[in-house]
matplotlib code that plots the C-alpha trace (Angstrom):
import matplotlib.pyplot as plt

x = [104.9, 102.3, 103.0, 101.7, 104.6, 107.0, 106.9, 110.4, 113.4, 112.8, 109.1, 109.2, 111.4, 109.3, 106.3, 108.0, 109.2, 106.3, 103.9, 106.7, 106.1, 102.3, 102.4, 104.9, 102.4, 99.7, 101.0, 103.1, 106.0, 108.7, 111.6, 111.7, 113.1, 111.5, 114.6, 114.9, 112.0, 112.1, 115.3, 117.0, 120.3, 122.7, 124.6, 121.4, 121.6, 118.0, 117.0, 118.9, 116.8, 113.8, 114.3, 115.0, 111.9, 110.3, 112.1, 112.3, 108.9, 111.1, 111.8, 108.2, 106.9, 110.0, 108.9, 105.0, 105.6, 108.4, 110.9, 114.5, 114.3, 116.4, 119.9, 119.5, 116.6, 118.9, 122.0, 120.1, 118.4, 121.9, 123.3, 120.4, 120.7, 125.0, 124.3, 121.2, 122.2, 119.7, 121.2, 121.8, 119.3, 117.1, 113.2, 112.5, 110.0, 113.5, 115.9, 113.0, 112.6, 116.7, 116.4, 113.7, 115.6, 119.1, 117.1, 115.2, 118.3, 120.2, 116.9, 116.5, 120.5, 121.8, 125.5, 127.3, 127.9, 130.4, 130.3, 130.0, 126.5, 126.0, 125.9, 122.3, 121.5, 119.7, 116.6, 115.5, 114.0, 109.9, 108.6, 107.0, 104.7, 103.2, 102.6, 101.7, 98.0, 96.4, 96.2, 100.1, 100.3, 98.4, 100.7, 103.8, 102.5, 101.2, 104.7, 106.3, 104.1, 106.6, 107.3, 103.9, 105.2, 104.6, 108.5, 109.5, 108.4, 109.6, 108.5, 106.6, 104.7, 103.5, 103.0, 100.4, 98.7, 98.4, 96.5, 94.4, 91.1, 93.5, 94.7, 90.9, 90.1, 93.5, 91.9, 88.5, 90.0, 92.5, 89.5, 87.4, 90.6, 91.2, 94.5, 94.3, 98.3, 97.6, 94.5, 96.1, 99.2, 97.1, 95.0, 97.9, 99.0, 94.8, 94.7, 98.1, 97.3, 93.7, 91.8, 89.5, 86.3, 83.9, 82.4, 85.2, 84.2, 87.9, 88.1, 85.2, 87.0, 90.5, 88.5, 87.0, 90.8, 92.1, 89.5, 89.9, 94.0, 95.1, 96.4, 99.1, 101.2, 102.0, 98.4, 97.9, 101.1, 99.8, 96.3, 97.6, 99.9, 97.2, 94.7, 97.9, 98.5, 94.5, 94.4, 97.8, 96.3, 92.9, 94.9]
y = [173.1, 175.7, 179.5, 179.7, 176.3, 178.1, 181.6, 181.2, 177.9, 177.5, 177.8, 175.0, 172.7, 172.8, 172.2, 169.3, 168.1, 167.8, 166.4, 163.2, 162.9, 163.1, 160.2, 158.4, 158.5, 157.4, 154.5, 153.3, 153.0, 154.2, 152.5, 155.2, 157.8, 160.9, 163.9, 161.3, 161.7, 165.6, 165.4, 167.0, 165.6, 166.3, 168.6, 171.0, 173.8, 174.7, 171.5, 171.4, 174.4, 173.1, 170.3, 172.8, 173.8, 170.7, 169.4, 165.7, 165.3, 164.5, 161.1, 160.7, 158.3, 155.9, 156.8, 156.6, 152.6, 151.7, 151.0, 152.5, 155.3, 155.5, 156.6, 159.6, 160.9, 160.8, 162.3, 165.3, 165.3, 165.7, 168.2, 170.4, 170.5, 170.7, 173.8, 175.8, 175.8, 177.9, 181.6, 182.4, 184.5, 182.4, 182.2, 179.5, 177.2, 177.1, 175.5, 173.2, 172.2, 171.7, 169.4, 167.3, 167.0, 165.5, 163.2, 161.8, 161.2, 159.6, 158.1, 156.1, 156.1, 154.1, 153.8, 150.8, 147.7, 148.6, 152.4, 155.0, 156.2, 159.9, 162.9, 163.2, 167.0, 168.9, 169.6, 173.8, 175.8, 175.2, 177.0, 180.0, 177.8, 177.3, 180.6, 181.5, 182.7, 180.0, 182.2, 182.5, 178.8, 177.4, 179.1, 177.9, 174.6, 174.1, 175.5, 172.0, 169.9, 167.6, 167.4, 165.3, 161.9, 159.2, 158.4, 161.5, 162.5, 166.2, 169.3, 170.8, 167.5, 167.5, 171.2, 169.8, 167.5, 169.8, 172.2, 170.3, 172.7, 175.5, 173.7, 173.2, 176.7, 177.1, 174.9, 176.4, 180.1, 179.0, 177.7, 180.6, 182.5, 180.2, 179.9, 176.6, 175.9, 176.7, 174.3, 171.4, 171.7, 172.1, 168.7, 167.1, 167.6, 166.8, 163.5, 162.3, 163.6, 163.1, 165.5, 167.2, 167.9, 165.5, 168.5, 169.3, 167.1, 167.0, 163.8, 166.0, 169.2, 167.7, 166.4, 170.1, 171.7, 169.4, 170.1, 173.9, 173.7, 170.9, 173.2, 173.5, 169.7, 171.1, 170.9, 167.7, 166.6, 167.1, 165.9, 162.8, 162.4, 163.3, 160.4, 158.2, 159.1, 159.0, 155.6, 154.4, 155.6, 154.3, 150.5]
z = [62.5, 62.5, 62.9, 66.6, 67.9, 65.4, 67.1, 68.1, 67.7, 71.6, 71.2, 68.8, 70.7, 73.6, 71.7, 69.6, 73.1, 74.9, 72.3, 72.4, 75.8, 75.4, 72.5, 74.7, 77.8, 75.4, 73.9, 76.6, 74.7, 77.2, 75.2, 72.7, 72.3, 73.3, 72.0, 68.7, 67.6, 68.4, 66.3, 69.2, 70.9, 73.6, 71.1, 70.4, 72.3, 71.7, 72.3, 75.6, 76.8, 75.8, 77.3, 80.5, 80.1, 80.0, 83.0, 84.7, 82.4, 79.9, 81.3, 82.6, 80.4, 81.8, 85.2, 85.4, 83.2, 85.3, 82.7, 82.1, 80.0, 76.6, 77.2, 74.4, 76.8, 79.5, 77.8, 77.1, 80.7, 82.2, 79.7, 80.3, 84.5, 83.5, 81.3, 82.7, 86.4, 88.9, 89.6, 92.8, 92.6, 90.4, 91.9, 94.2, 91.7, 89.3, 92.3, 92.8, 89.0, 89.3, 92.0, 90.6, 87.6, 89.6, 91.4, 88.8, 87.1, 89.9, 90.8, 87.1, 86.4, 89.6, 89.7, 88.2, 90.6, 93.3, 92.7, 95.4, 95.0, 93.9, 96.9, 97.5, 96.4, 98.9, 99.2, 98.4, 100.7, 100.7, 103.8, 101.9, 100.0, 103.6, 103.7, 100.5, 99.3, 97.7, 94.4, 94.6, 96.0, 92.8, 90.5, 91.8, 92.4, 88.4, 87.7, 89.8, 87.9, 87.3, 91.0, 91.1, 90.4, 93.4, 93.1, 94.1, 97.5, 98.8, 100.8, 97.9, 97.8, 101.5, 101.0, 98.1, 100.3, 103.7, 101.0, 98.8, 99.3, 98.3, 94.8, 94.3, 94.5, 92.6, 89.8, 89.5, 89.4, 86.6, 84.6, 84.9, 83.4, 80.9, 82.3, 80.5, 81.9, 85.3, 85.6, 84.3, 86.4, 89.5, 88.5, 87.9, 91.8, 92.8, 90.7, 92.2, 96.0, 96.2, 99.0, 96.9, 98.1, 96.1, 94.6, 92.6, 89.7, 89.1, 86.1, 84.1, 85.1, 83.5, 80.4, 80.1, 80.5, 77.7, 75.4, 75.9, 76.1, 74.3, 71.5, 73.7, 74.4, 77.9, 78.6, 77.5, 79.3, 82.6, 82.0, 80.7, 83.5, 85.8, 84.9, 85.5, 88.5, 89.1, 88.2, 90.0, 93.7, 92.6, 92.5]

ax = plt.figure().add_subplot(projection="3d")
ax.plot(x, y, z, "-o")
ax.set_aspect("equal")
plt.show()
């Protein structure tokens, strides 16, 4: 690992993390294991935060192929919503990134035959992304990337597609920054919803983020995902 991924343990875990996910989502093999090959397990502390960090992506590879995903994935999954619960004051985008993480696991871990099935977790509050400037409403919005999966309908999802013209402007202002993060999170939410305006240029504009960005696997993450989902709505 390179002194920029190695800045800090956590730092690195997230890095190591999310460039499994990106090789998984490349190769399509969603039977491996993505916190294996990290060398992280449900006993690595740092490993449980990164994989915090990280969020229900960890299991995405499983959930864009449709296949179950490996039970070490999931092991760590759970430990990390167990241990890093939101604070009641926590901000709004971490309740959400909570929730998407319970019901993804309840969602690819159904119960055993002639169990109860699990409480359905509510969902968080999501009026004030209605409200929100489209500035503030792309940054929160790249922030629930994850949330962007056609399995996992929720308010923040309609709030994507009531404001697609906002997540465009979102996307083109996070380019000119080089806010490489923020671009690709906001494609990812275009390429799964649709609704941009034609003019967008959106497949050239996620090939332009990855090339800029893809030092960092989180970039990549979300572009990959986001020609996925591109090609899944285009069926």
């Amino acid at each position: 690992m390179d002194q920029t991924h190695a800045s800090s343990p956590l730092a690195g875990a997230v890095h190591d993390l999310a460039t499994e996910v990106v090789l998984a989502l490349r190769s399509g093999d969603h039977l491996a294991t993505v916190c294996g090959a990290a060398g992280i397990d449900e006993e690595n502390r740092t490993g449980i935060a990164a994989a915090r960090v990280i969020g229900a992506d960890l299991l995405l590879p499983s959930v864009l192929y449709g296949r179950h995903p490996h039970p070490g994935d999931v092991a760590v999954l759970d430990r990390a919503v167990r241990e890093f619960p939101p604070k009641p004051d926590a901000p709004a985008a971490t309740a959400w990134s909570h929730w998407h993480m319970i019901s993804t696991l309840q969602r690819v871990t159904p119960p055993p035959p002639g169990a109860a099935a699990p409480a359905t977790y509510a969902e968080p509050d999501a009026a004030w992304l209605e409200e929100a400037p489209w500035q503030a409403f792309t940054h929160q919005l790249s922030v629930l990337a994850p949330l962007a999966v056609p399995a996992a309908p929720s308010a923040v999802q309609r709030a994507a597609a009531n404001r697609a013209v906002d997540l465009s402007r979102g996307f083109v202002r996070a380019v000119r920054r080089r806010d490489w993060l923020q671009a690709a999170g906001a494609g990812r939410w275009l390429a799964a919803l649709g609704g941009e305006p034609a003019t967008l240029g959106l497949e050239r504009g996620l090939d332009f983020v990855e090339l800029m960005g893809g030092h960092d696997p989180r970039v990549t993450l979300h572009v990959r995902a986001a020609r996925l989902l591109a090609e899944a709505r285009a069926r």
